[in-house]
N, C-alpha and C positions, 0 to 999 in steps of 0.2 A: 504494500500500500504506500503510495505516495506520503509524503511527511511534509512538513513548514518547509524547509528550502525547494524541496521540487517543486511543487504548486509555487511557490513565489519565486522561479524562475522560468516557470511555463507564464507567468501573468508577465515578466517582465519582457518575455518574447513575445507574446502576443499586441502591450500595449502600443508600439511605433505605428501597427496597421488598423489597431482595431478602434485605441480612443481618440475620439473627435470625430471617428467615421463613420459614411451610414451604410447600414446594411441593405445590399442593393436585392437583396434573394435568399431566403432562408429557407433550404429544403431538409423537412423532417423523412427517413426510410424507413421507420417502423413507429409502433404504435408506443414503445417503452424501451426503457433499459433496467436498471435497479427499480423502479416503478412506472408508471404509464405518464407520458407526458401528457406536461397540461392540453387544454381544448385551446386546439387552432394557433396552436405555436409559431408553425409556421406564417401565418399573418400576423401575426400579433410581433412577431420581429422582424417582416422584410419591410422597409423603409424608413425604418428608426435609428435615430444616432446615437452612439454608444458616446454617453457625458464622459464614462470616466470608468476605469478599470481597476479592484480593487480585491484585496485575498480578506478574508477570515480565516484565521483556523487553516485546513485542506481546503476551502473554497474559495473560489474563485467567482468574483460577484461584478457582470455587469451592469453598470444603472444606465439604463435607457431614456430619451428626453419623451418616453410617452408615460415615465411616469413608476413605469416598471422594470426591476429586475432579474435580469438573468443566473440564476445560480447555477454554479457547474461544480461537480463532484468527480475527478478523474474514476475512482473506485480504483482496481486491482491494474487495471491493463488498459484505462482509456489513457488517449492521445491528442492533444490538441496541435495541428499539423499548418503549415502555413504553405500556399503555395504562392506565384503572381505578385508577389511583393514589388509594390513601384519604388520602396527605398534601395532593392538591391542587393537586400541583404539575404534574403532564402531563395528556396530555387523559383524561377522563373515560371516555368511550365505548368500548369495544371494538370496532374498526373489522371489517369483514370479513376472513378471512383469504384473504390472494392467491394469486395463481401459485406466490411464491418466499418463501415463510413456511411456513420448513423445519422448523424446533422452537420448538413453543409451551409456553411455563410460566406455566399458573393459579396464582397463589400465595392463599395462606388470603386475606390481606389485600385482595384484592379487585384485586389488581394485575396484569397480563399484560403478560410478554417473552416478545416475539416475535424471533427471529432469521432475518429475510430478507436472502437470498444470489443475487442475480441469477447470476450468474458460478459461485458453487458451488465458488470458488478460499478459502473459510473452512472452517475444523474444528472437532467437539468430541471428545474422548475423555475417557473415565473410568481413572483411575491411584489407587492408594492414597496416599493422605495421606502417611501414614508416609515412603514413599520416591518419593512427588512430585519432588523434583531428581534425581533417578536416571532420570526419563524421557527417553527420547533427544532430545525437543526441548529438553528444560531444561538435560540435564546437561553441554552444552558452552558454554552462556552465560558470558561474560565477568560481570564486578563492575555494579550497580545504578547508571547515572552519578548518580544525587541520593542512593544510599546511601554509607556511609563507606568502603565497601571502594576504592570509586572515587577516587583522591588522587592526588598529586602523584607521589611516587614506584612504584605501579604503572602510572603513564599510561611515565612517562619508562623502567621499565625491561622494558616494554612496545613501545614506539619503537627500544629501544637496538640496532643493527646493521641494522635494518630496510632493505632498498631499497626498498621498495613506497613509492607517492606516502602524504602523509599522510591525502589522502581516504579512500582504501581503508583504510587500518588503522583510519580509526577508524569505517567503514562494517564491520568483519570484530566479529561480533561474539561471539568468544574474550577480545578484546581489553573491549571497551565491550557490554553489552546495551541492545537496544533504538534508538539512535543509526539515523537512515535519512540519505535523499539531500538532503532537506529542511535537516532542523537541520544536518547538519553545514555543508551550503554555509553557510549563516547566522553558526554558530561559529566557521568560518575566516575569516570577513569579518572577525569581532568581534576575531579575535585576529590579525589583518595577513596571514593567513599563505596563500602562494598554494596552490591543493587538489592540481598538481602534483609541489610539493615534497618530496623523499625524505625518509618521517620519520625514519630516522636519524643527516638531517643538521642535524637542527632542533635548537641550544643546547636545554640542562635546560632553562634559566630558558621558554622561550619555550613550552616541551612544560608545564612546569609551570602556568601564566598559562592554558593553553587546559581544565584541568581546571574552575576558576570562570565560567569565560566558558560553556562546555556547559551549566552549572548553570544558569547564567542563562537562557539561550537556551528551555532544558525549562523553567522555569518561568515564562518569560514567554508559552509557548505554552500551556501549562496553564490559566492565568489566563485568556487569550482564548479560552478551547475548542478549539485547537486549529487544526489547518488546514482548511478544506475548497476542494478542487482539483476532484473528481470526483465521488464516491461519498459521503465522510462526510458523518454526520451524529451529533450528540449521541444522547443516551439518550431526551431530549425532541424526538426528529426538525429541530433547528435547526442551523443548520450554524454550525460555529466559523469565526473571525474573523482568524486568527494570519497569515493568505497578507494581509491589510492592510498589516502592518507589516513583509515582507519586507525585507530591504535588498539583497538578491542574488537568492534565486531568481527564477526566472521574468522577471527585470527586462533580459535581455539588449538594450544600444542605447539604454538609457535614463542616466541621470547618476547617479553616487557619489555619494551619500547624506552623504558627510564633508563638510564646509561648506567644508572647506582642501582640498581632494582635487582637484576636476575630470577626476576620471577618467570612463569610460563602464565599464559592466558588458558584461563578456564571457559567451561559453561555450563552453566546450570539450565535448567528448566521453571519459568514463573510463571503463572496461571495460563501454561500451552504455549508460553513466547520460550523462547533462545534467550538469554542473560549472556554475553559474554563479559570477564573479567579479571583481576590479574588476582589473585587473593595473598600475594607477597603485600602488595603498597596501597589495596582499595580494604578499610577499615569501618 
């Protein structure tokens, strides 16, 4: 499943063609994906200008100047694809469309996103602008972790009495939006801390230290596009780079990355996820 960097690196390939522009032809090819799109989709988005392009969470949230927005959900294996780009920067040609090239959008500009969904495990729906966070996927999201609401003392009174291990809590996302299995194993590396441990036995200080470190972690996946494991791919169909410079996942029987460390990376099993972790230097 896509995580906070992918999705805000497919929004940020997307926006050069799509904000400010209007959608010249919106063709829907089935009736659903994750659930049945909404009635008359198709109309209700061909001639409308996309104000502004924006992420939540994994979502990626069109606001349109009629009022309403487009919410998009890659799921396990959707793809938002660019082709006809007038800036030059993706490829040119408009390819045929395939099997699983589910919603297609002509924009004026000469540009087409395509959104293909092998799996059909991604969604769109249309919600009013106006009370967009009121939608039931939105309206129980925890704080933006690279926005300001995300701090030191909501993480820590967030944590406070908690038995659940700290992975989960900061995988629960009431607590943190956006955060998956990826960055977090990543961010507990970064900050010693084993993905076992009960977060509310973790000192402030230590609960606090892990709110810069997540920050970091998101924006050094951003920067490399992201990860690609299985399915991802950028907006320009190339896959991100970020599973390079893992330090924990995926690395289970390999060596600790700390130069002073000499520990081997583990993995556990947490309610059906992969944990990986060093258990020499993560406490």
């Amino acid at each position: 499943m896509p995580e906070l960097p992918e999705v805000e690196t497919v929004r940020r390939g997307l926006t050069p063609v799509m904000e400010g522009q209007v959608i010249a032809r919106a063709q829907v090819n089935r009736p659903d994906l994750r659930w049945p799109f909404p009635p008359d989709m198709a109309a209700r988005l061909t001639g409308r200008r996309v104000a502004a392009l924006r992420r939540r969470s994994k979502y990626i949230l069109a606001d349109l100047d009629s009022g309403e927005t487009l919410l998009i959900h890659l799921g396990m294996s959707g793809r938002m694809l660019i082709s006809g780009d007038p800036l030059g920067v993706f490829v040119h040609d408009h390819p045929a469309l395939e099997k699983h090239d589910h919603v297609v959008l002509d924009m004026e500009n000469g540009a087409r996103i395509t959104f293909n969904d092998p799996r059909r495990f991604g969604a769109m729906d249309l919600l009013p602008t106006a009370t967009a966070d009121q939608h039931k996927l939105l309206s129980v999201l925890g704080p933006e972790p690279l926005g300001n609401d995300f701090n030191e003392p909501h993480l820590i009174a967030a944590f406070a009495g908690r038995n659940t291990p700290v992975k989960s809590a900061l995988l629960d996302q009431h607590i943190v939006a956006g955060l998956g299995n990826i960055y977090v194993c990543e961010a507990l590396y970064r900050a010693g801390i084993h993905p076992g441990r009960k977060a509310g036995r973790i000192s402030a200080r230590r609960v606090a230290a892990l709110v810069p470190i997540i920050r970091q972690v998101l924006v050094d996946a951003i920067a490399a596009g992201g990860s690609s494991l299985r399915d991802f791919r950028q907006a320009d169909g190339e896959l991100g780079y970020f599973q390079h410079a893992f330090d924990v996942y995926g690395r289970a029987g390999q060596p600790c990355r700390r130069p002073d460390c000499g520990g081997t990376i583990a993995r556990i099993v947490q309610s059906g996820r992969s944990s990986f972790y060093c258990p020499a230097c993560q406490r």
